[in-house]
N, CA, C and O of each residue as an XYZ file, in Angstrom:
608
protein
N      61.139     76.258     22.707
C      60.330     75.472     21.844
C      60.190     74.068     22.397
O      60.993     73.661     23.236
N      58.956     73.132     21.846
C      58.748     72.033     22.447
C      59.123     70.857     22.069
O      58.652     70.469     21.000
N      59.904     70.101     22.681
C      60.623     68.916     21.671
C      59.499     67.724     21.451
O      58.779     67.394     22.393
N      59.371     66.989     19.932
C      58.943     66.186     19.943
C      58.932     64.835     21.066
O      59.878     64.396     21.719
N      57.733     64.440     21.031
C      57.796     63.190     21.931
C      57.901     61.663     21.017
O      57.076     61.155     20.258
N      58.616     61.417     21.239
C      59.444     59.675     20.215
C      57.832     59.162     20.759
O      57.405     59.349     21.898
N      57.223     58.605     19.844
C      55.976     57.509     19.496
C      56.729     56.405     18.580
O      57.538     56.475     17.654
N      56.225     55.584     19.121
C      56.835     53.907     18.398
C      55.041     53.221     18.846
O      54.677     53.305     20.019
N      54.335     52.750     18.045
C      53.607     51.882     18.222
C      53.947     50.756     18.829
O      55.049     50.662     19.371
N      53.100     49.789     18.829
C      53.615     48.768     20.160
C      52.883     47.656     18.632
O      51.692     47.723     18.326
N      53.730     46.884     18.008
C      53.922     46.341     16.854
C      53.265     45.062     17.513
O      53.799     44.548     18.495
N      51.884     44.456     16.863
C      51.345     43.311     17.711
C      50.983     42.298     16.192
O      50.362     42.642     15.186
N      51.426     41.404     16.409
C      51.319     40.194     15.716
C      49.894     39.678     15.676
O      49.537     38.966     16.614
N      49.134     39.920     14.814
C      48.038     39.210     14.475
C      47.346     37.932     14.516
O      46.178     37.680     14.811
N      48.312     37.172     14.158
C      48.359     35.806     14.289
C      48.227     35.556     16.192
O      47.345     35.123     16.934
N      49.325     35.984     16.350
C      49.201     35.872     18.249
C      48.014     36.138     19.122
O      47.705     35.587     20.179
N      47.275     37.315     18.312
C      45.922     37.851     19.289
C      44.934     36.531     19.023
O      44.180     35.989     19.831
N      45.220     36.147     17.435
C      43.717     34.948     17.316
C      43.842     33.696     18.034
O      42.942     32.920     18.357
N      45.393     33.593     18.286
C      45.577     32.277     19.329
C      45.481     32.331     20.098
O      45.214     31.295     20.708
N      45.585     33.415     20.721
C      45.332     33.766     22.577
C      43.553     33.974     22.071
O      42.910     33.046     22.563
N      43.016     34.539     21.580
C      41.482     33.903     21.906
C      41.189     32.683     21.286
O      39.965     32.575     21.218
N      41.723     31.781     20.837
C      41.374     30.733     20.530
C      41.911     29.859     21.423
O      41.834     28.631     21.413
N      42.586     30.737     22.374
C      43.046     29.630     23.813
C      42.170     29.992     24.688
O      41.959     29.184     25.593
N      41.460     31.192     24.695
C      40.339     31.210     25.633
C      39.181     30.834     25.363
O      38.261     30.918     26.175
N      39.066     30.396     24.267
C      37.684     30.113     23.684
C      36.854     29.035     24.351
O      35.639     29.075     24.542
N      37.761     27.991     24.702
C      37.069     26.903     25.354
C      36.027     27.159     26.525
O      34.861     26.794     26.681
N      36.963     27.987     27.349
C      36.713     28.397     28.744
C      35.518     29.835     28.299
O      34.331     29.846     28.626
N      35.884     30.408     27.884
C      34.954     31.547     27.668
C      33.480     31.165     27.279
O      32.383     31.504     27.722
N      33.848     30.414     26.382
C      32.198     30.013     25.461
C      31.795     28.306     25.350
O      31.339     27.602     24.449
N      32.274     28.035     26.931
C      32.049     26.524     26.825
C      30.519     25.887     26.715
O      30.252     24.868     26.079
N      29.656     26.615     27.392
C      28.205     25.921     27.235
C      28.103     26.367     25.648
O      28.108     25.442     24.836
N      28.028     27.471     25.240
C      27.862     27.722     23.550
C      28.538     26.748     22.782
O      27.741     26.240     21.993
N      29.505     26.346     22.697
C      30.265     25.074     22.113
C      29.379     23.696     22.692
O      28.788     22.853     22.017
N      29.453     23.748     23.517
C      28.513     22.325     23.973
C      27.093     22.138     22.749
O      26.909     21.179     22.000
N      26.292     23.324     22.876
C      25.172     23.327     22.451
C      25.106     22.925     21.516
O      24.484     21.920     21.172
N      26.202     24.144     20.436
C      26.573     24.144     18.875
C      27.022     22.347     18.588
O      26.497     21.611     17.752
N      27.894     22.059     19.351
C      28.367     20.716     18.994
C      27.378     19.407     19.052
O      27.727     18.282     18.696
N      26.047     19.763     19.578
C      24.934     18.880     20.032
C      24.133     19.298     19.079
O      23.281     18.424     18.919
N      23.967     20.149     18.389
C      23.734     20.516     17.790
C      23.944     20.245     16.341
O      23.024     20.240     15.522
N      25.236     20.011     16.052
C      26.005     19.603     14.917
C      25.728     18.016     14.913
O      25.458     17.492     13.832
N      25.773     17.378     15.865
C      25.679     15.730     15.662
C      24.446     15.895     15.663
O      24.219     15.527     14.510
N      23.200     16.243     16.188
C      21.346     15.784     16.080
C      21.761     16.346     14.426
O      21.358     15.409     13.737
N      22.210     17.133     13.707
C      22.041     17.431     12.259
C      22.390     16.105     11.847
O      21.583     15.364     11.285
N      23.954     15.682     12.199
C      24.263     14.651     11.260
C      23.432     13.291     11.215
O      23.323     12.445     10.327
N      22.883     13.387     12.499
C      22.185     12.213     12.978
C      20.634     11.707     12.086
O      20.200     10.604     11.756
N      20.168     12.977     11.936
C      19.240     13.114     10.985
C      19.299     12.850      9.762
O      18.266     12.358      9.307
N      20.556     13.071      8.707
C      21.073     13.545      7.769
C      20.967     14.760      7.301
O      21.018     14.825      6.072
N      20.792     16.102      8.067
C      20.701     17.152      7.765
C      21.960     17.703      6.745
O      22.001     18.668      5.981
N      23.035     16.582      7.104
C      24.373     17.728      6.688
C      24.425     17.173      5.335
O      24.746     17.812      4.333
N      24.055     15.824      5.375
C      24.189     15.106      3.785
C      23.500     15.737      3.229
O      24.030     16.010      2.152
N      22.471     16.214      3.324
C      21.120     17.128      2.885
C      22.108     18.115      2.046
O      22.344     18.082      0.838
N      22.642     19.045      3.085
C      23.142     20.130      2.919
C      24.363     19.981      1.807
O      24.503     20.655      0.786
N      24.906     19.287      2.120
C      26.296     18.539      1.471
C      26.176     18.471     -0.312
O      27.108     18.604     -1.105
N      24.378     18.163     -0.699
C      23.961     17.390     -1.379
C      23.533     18.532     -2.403
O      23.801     18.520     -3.604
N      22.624     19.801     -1.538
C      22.178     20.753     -2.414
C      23.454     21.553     -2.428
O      23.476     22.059     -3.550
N      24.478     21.915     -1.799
C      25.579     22.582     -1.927
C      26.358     22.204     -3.572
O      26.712     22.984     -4.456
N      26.414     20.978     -3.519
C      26.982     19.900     -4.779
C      26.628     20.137     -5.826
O      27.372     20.366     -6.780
N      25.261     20.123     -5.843
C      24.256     20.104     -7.041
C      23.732     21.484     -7.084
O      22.596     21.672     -7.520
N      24.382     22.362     -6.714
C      23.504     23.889     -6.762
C      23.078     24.350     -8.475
O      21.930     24.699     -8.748
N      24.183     24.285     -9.527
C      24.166     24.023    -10.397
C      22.967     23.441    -11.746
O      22.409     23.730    -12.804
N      23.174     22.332    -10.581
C      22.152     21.482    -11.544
C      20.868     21.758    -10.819
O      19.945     21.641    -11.625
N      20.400     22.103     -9.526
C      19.626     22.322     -9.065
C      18.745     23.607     -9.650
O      17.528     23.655     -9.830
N      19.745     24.632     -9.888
C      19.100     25.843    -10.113
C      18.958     25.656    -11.676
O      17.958     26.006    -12.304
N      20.091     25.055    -12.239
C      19.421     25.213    -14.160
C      17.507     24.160    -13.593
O      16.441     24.775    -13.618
N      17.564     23.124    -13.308
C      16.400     22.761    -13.449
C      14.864     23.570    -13.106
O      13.810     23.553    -13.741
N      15.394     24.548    -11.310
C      14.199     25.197    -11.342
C      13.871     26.188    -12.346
O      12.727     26.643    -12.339
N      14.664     26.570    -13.166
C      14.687     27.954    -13.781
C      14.153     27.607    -15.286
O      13.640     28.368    -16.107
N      14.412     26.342    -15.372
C      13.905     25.590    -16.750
C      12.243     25.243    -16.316
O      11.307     25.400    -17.099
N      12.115     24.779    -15.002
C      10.737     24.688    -14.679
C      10.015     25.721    -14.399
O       8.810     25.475    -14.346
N      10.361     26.932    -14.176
C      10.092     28.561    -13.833
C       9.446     29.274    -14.689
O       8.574     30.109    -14.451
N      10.107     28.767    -16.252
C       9.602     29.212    -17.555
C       8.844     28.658    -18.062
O       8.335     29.432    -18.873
N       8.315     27.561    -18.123
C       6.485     27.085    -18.750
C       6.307     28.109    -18.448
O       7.011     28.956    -17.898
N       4.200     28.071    -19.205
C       3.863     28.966    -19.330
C       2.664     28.529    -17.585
O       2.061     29.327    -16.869
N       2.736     27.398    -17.505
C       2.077     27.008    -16.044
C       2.623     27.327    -14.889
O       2.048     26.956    -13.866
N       3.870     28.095    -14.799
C       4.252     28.376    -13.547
C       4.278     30.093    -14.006
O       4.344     30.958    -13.133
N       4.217     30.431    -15.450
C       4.420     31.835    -15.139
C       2.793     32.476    -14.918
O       2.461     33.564    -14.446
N       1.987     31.412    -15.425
C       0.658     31.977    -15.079
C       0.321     31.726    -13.431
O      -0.386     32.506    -12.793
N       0.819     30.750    -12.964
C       0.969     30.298    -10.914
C       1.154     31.588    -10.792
O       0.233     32.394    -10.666
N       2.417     31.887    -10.820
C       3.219     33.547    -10.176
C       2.105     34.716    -10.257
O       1.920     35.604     -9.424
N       1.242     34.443    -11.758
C       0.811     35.695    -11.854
C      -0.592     35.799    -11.165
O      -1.298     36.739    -10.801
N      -0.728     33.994    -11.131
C      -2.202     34.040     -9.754
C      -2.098     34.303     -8.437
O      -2.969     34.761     -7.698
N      -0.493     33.855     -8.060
C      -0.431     33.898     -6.813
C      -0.293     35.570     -6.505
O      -0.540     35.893     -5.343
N       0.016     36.470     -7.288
C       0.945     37.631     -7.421
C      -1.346     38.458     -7.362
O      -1.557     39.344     -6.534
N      -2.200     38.122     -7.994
C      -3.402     38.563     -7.741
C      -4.345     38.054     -6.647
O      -5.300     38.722     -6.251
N      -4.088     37.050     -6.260
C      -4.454     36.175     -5.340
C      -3.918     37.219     -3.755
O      -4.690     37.436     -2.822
N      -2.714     37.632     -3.805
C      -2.095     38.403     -3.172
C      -2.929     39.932     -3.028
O      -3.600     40.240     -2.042
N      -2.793     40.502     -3.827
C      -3.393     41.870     -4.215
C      -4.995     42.002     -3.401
O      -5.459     42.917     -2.721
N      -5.716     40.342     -3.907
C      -7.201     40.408     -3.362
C      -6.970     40.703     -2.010
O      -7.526     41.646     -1.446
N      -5.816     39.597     -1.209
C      -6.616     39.625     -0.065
C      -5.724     40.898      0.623
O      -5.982     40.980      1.824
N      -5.015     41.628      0.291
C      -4.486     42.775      0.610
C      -5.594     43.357      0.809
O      -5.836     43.664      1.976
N      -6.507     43.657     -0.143
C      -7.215     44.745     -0.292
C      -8.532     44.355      0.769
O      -9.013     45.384      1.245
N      -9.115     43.275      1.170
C      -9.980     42.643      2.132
C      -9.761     43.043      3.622
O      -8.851     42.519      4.265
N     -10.491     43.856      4.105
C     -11.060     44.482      5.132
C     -10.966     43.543      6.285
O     -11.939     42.790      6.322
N      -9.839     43.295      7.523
C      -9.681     41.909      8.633
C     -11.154     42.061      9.205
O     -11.722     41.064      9.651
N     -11.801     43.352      9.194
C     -13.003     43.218     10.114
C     -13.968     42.857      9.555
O     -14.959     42.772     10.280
N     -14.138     42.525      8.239
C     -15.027     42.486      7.529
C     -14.851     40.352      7.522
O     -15.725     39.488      7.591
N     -13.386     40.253      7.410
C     -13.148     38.760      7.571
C     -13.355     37.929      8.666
O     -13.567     36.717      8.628
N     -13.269     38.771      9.813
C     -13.473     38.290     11.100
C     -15.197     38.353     11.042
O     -15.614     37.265     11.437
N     -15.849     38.884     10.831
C     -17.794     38.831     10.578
C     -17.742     37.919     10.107
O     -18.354     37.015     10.676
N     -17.081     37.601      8.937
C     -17.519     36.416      7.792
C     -17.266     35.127      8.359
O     -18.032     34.187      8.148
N     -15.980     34.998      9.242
C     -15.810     33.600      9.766
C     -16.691     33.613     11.026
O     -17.621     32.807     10.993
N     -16.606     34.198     11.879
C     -18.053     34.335     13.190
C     -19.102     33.676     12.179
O     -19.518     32.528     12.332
N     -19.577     34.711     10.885
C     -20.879     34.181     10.903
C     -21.077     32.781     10.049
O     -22.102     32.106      9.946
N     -19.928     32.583      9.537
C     -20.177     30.869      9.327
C     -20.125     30.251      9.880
O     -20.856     29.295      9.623
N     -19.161     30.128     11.294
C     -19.372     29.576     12.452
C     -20.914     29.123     13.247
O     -21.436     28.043     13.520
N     -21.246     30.359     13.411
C     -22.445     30.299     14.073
C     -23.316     29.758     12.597
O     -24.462     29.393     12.859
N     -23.077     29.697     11.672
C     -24.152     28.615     10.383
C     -23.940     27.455     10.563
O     -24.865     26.660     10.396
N     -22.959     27.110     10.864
C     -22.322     25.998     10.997
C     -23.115     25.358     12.222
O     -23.755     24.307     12.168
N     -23.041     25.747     12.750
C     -23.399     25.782     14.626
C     -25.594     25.226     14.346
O     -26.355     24.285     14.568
N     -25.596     26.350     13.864
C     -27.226     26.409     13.727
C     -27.603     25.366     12.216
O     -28.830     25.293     12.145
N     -26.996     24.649     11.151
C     -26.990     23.750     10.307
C     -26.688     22.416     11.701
O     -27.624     21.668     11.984
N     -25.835     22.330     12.167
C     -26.077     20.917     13.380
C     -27.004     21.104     14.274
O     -27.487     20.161     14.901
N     -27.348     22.276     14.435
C     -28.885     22.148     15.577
C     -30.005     21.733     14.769
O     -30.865     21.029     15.298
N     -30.128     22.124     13.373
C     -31.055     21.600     12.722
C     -31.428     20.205     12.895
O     -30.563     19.361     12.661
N     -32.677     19.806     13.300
C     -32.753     17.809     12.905
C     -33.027     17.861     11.447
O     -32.548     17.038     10.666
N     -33.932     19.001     11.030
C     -34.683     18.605      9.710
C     -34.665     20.167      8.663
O     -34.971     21.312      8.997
N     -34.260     19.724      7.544
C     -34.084     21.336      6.926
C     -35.288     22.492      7.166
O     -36.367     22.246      7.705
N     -35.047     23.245      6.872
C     -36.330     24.538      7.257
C     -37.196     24.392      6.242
O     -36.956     23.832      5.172
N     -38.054     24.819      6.526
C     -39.736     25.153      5.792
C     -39.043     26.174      4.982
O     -37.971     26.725      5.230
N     -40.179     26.409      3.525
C     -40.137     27.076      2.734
C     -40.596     28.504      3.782
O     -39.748     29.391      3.877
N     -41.631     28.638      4.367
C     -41.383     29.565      5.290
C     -40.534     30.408      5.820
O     -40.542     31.626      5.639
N     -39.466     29.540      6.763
C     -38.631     30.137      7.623
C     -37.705     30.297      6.524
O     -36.990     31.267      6.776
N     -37.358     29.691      5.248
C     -36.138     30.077      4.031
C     -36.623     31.549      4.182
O     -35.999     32.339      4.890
N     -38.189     32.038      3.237
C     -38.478     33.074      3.108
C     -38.182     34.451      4.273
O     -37.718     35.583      4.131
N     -38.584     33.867      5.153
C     -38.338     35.121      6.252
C     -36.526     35.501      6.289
O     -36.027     36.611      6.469
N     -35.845     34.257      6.067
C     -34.204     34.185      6.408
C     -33.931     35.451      4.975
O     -33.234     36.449      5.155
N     -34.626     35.146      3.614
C     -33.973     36.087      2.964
C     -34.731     36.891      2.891
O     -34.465     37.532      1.874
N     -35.882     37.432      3.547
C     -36.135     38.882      3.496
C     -36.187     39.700      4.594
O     -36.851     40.694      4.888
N     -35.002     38.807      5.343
C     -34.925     40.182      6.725
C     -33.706     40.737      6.181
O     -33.184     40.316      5.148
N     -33.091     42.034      7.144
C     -32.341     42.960      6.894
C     -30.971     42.316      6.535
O     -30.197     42.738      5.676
N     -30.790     41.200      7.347
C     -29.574     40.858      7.381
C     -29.611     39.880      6.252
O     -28.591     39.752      5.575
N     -30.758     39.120      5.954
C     -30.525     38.441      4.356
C     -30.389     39.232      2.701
O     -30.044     38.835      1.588
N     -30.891     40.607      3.304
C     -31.420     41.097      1.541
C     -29.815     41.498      1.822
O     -29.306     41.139      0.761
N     -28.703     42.049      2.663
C     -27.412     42.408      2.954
C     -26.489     41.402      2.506
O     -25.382     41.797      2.141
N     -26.755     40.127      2.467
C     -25.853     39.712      2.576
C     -26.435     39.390      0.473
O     -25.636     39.647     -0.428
N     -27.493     38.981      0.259
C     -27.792     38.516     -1.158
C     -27.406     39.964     -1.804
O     -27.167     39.795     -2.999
N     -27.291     41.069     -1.493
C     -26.581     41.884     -2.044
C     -24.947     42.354     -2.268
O     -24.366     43.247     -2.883
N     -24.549     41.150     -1.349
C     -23.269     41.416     -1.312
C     -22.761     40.314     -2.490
O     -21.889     40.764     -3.233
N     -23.154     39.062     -2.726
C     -23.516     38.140     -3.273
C     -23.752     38.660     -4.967
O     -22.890     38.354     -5.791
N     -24.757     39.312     -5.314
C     -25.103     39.813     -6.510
C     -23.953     40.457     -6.851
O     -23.336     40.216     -7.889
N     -23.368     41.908     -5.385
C     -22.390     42.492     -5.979
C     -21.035     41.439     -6.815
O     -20.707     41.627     -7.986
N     -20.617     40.721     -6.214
C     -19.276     39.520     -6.365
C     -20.232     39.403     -7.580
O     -20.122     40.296     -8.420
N     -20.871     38.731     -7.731
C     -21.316     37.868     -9.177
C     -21.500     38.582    -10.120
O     -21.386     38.080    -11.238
N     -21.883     40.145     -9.971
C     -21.787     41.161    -10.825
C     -20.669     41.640    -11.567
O     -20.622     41.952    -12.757
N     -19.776     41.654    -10.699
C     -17.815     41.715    -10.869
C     -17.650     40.986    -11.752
O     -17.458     41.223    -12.945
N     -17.735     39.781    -11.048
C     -17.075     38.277    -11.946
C     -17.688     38.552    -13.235
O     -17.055     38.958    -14.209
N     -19.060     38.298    -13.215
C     -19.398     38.297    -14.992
C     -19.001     39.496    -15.659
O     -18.597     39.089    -16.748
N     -18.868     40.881    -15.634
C     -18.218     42.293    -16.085
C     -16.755     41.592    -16.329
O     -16.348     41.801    -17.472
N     -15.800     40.745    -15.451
C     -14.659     40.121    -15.675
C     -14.288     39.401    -16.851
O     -13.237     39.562    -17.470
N     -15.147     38.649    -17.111
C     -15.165     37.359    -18.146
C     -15.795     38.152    -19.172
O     -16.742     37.429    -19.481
N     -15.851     38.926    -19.715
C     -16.442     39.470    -20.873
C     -15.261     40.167    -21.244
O     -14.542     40.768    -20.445
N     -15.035     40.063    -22.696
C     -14.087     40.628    -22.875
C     -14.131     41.551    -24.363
O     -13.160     42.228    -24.699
């Protein structure tokens, strides 16, 4: 039969391993310490840390105040614009946004080439070509929305 083999762990002091890397630390991670420590004075230098020091202190009083300002009824209606405001432009087509800024650009562009506003003429032709009755229809559509909106 096979005799056990005696195991004894090798019993290591905890404390000892963090001092032996905290004796290599210098040498190991000296540019990283440099940085961090240049780092730490441009903060203080600024007053970043008083900053920090300051909202750490006052977290308290900091947070009862936003949370008291959170509840009007003007920030819960903000949230709920910003929260649809959100939703719109989710739903807005980038290629459809990228046309729209091109083509104000180029309005923009062709309003400074102008010296003198256009003839009742050239208005007329602008909204009854393809690309004007398109766009005054896109126009009607929005204004169609909106007023169906406001009715209640």
């Amino acid at each position: 039969m096979a005799n056990p083999l005696p195991f004894k762990p090798v019993e290591r002091d905890p404390h000892q391993e963090v001092e032996r890397r905290l004796a290599c630390a210098p040498r190991e991670h000296a540019a990283a310490l440099l940085v961090a420590w240049d780092l730490l004075q441009t903060a203080h230098d600024k007053g970043i840390l008083d900053l920090a020091q300051g909202l750490i202190g006052g977290r308290d009083i900091i947070a009862t105040q936003l949370a008291a300002a959170a509840n009007t009824p003007e920030s819960i209606a903000a949230m709920r614009n910003l929260i649809s405001m959100g939703r719109i432009l989710a739903s807005l087509d980038p290629g459809t946004l990228d046309h729209l800024a091109k083509a104000l650009d180029g309005a923009a562009r062709q309003k400074e080439a102008e010296e003198k506003p256009p003839s009742l003429w050239r208005l007329f032709r602008r909204v009854t070509s393809d690309d004007g009755r398109r766009g005054i229809s896109f126009v009607t559509t929005v204004l169609t929305g909106l007023g169906r909106s406001t009715k209640d």
